[in-house]
N, C-alpha and C positions, 0 to 999 in steps of 0.2 A: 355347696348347694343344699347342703342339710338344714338349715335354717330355712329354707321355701316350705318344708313341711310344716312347720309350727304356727299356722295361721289356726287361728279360733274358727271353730262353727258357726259365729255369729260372723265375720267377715267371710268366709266363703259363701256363706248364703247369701251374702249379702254384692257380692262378685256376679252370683249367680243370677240374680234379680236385676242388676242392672245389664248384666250380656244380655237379656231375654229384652230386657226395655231395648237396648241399641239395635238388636237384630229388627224389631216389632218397630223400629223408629224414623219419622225422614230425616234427613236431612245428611246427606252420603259424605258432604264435604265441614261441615260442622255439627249437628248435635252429634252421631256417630262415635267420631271421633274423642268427641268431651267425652262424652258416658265411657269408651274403652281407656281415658286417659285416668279418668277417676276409680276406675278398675286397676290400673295398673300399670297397663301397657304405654311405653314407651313411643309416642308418634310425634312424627314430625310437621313442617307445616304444609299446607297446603295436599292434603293426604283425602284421595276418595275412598268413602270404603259402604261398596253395593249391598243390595237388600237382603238381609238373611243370610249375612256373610258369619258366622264362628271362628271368631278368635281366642282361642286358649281358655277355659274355664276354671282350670284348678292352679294354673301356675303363670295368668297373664304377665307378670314381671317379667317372664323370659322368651317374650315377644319383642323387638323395637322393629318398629317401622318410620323409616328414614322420610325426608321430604317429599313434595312430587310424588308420591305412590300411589297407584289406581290397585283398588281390588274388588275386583267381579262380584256378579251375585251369586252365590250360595257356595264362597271356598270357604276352606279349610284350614286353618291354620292350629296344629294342633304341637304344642312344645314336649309332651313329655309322653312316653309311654314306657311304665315300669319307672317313672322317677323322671326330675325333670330335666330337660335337654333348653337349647335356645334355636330358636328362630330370627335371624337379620335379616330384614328386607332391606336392600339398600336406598340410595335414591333414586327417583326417578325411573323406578323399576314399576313394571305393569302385571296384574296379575289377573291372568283371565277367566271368566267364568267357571263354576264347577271345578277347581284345582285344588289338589287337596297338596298340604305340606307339611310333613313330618318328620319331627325330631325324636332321636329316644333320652333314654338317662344319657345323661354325662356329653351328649354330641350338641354340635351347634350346627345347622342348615343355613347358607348364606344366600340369600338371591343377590346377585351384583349390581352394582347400579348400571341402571339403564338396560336391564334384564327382561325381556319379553316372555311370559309361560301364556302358550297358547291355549283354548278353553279343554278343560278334564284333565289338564297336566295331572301327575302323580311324582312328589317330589321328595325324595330321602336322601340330597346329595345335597351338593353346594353347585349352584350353578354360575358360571361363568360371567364378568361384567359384560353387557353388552354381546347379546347370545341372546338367539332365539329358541325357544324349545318347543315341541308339541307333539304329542300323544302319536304314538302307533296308531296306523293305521287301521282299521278294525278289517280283520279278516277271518276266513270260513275257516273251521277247525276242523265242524263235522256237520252228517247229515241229521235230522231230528226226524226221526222216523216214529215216534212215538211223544207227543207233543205232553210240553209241561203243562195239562191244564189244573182246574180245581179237581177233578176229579181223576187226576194220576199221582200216583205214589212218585217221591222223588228217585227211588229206585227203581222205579219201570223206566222212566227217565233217563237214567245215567245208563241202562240196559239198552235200551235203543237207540243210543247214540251211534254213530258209525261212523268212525277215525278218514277224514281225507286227507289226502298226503298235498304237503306244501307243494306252490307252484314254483318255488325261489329253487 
């Protein structure tokens, strides 16, 4: 994968310039798609992909998304952190809103086909064909007795927290 770093500055920029056009752009099931395909990314047919969705900006190559793929507005798809990794969306796999998906150096993240992430997923694994996934439920840590405003310090904040003990 050492070759992904040897792209010119005038092609990254130019990667850059057209993800900004696709996010900024209509058309979820056709121009979208064009613009990430002349970037890079590897798509297949019939592929939606929602409004202000980010996909991979320094190493889209190591993106494919398979046929049949829905993805939400405003996820995440990011292949490389510290070097690049891959992301496979397979077919017919769904990806819902606000989901972020991360690969690092050297790893590959697979969603399987026909894979459900329900909306705010956080994905650093390989998930399952045919598998539904969705976010922790959001639950109380602690009390806020000293509220985050514009006008509190982040450490008065973390100071007036008050630890409540799980109900599990």
């Amino acid at each position: 994968m050492k070759t992904l770093n040897k792209k010119s500055k005038f092609r990254r920029f130019i990667n850059r310039v057209l993800h900004l056009i696709a996010r900024l752009s209509f058309g979820a099931s056709s121009i979208r798609p064009l613009i990430h395909r002349l970037r890079g990314i590897k798509i297949g047919k019939d592929v939606v992909i929602g409004d202000d969705v980010y996909l991979e900006n320094e190493f889209p190559e190591c993106v494919e998304i398979q046929d049949e793929v829905s993805i939400g507005v405003r996820t995440i798809i990011f292949a490389h952190a510290r070097g690049p990794g891959r992301v496979v969306i397979e077919k017919a796999a769904y990806i819902g809103p606000n989901c972020v998906i991360a690969a690092s150096e050297g790893r590959t993240i697979t969603i399987g086909e026909g894979a459900v992430l329900g909306a705010s997923s956080v994905i650093t694994s390989d998930i399952a064909p045919h598998t539904f996934v969705r976010p922790e439920p959001p639950r109380v840590i602690a009390e806020v007795t000293v509220p985050l405003s514009t006008k509190t310090s982040f450490n008065d904040f973390l100071r007036g927290l008050k630890p409540r003990r799980s109900s599990n």
